[in-house]
N, C-alpha and C positions, 0 to 999 in steps of 0.2 A: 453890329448890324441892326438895322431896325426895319420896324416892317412896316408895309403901309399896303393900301387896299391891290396893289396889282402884286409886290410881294409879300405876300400872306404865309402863316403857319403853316396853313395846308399847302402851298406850293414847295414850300420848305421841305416837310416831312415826305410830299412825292419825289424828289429831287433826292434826298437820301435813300429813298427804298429801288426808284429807277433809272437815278443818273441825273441829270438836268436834260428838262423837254426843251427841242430844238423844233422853233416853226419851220415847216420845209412847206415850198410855196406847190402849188396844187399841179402844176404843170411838170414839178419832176417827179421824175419815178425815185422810187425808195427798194433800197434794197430787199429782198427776203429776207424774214427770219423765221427759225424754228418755231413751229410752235405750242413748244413744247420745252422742257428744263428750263433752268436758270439762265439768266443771264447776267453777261460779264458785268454788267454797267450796276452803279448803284450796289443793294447787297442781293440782286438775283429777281427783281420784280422784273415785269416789263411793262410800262406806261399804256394804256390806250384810253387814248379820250374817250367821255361818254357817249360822242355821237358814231361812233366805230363799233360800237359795244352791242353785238346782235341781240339786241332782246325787247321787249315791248315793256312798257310804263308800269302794266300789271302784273312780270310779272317777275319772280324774286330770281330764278335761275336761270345762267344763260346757257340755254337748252342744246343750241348747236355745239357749242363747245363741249358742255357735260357728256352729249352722245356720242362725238369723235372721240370723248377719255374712254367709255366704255368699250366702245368696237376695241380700241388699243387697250387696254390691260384687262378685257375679259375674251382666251380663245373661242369659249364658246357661242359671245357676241357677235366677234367679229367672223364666224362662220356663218352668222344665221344675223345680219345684220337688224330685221325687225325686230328683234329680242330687245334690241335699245329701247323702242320706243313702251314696253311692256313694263320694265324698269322705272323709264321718266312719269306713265303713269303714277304708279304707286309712290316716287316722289312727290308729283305734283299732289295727291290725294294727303302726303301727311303735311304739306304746308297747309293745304286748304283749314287740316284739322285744326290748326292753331286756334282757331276762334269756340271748339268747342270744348275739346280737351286740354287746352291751355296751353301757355309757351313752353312750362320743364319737361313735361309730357311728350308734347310736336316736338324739341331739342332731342330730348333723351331716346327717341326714332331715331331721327336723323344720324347722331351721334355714332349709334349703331350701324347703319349704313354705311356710314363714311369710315368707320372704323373697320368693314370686310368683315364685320357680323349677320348680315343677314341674307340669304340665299334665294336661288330661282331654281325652276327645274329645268335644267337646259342641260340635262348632263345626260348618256346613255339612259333610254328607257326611262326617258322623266326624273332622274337622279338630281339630288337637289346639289346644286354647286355653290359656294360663295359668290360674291358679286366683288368688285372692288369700281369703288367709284374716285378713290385716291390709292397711287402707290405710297402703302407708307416704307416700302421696302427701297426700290429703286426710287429716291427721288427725282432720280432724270426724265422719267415718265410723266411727268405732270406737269401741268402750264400752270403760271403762275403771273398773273396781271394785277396790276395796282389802277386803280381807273378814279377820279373823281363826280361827287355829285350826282353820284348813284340815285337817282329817283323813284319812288317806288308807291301805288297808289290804293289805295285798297277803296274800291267804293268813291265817296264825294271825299276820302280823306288823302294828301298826300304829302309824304316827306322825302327830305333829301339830304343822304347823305354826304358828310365832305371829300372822304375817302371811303374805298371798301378794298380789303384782299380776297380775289380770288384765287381757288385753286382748282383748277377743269370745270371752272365756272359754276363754281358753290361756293356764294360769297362770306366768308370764314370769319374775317375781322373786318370790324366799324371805327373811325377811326374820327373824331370830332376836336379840330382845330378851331378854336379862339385865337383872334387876332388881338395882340395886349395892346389895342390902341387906346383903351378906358381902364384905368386902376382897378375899377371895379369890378373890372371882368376876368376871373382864374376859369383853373381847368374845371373847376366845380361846377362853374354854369354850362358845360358840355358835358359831363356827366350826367348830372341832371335833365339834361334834355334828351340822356339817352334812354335812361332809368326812367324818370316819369312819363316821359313825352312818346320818343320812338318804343319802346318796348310795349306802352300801352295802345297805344292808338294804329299802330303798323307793327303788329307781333311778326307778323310774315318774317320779315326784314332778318328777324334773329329765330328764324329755326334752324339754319346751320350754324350759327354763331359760334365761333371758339370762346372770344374775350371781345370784348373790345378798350378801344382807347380815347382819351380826354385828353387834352393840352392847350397851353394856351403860350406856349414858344419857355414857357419857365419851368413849370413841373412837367411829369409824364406818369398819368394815374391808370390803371385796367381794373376790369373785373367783369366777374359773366355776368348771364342774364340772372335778373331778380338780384340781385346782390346790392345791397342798401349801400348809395355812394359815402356813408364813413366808411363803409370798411374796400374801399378801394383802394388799391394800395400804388407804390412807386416800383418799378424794375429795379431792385437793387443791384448796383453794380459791385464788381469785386475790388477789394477797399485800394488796390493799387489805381484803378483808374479814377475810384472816386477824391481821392489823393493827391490826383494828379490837377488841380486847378480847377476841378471841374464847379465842386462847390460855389468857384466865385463866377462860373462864365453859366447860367440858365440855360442859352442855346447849347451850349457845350454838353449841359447835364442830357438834354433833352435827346442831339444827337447820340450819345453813346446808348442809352439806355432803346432808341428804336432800332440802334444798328446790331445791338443785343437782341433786343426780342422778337423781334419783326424779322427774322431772318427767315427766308420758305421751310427752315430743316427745327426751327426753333418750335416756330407754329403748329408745325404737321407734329414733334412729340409733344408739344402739348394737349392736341387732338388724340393722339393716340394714346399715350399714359395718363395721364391726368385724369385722376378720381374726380367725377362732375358735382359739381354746385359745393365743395369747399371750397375755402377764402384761397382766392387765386392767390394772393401776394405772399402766400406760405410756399408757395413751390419752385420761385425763383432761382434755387442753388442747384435744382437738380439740372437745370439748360442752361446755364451760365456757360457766357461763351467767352473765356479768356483771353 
């Protein structure tokens, strides 16, 4: 297979996460889906273009979606629906922080949030409750969208990403495809663009960040935020598959290793377990999906 500008890496790596996107012309109707869980197609993402995608340019969360997650998986939100918006507050306040307490800091919040560490008072007599803004329990309860070209502005600055995963609309992983139509071009120069470029100039972008990812259709590298691209590592796979031809076929490598890690149930324990800012590429045996 070879790729050229209308079939690209990043069309690739969407197509593995949500199936292959079908143009449906504007005049038929499209069936309902849930919106919400997994889905069949692909390993459980569900595609929406970025012009579907409710959220403005500035800003990092898509806000309607995150408040439909909270009504559903907190009861005492969804009795007292304005409690959402009191929540999306004090989100919106520690993205903002990024810029003055810095990326590990704004992350190392969030992290906590999205993990059902930190609480409101919305319980009997102001009793303070958990919050959960992801089920990391029931993963049925959560939406989960793969969207590209994620844009995102801060000020006169703006970037765009190639991919992003959502989960209830906290965009989790960044995912930057190179197209190997120049020799000269590896995963390294999207790394780099992630690490030097987007982390510094549009921090927003990665204060829910779990990992992100680099490719360029031959390797497949991650690592979080601040993490110097040597020590980005590869999804090591289990030595039967890597055994299995993969070695000689790149796309081949590339597919297993996202159909492995990129999984919504893969991501959400690495949210969830994962000791933050060690060398991601050390933890790979513990979510190895056989």
């Amino acid at each position: 297979m070879s790729f050229t500008e209308s079939n690209t890496v990043e069309a690739y790596v969407r197509d593995l996460l949500a199936g292959p996107a079908k143009a449906i012309p504007a005049n038929v109707a499209q069936e309902p889906q849930a919106s919400y869980g997994t889905s069949s197609k692909g390993i459980g993402w569900r595609y929406k273009p970025p012009t579907v995608v409710p959220r403005q340019i500035q800003e990092v969360l898509v806000e309607s979606w995150l408040r439909d997650a909270l009504i559903r998986l907190n009861p005492e939100i969804s009795a007292q629906t304005d409690r959402a918006d009191e929540v999306l507050y004090k989100l919106r306040a520690i993205v903002l922080s990024v810029r003055s307490d810095g990326l590990i800091r704004a992350n190392e919040e969030m992290t906590a949030w999205m993990r059902g560490e930190r609480s409101m008072p919305f319980g009997d007599n102001n009793q303070h409750v958990p919050v959960r803004l992801i089920d990391l329990d029931d993963l049925t309860q959560n939406q989960y969208v793969v969207t590209q070209q994620y844009t995102y502005r801060a000020g006169p600055t703006e970037r765009r990403a190639d991919l992003v995963l959502l989960v209830n609309g906290l965009p989790l992983v960044l995912i930057e495809a190179k197209t190997p139509v120049k020799k000269c071009i590896s995963w390294v120069d999207g790394a780099v663009q992630v690490n030097a470029d987007y982390e510094k100039f549009v921090p927003e972008l990665f204060v829910c960040n779990v990992f992100s990812v680099a490719t360029e259709g031959k390797e497949y590298h991650y690592g979080s935020i601040g993490l110097p691209v040597k020590d980005w590592g590869p999804w090591h796979l289990d030595e039967g598959k890597e055994s299995d031809g993969a070695q000689h076929h790149p796309l081949k490598t590339l597919k297993l290793s996202a159909e492995s890690m990129l999984r919504p149930n893969v991501v959400l324990d690495i949210l969830g377990i994962f000791p933050r800012y060690s060398p991601l590429y050390q933890i790979h045996n513990q979510f190895q999906i056989k």
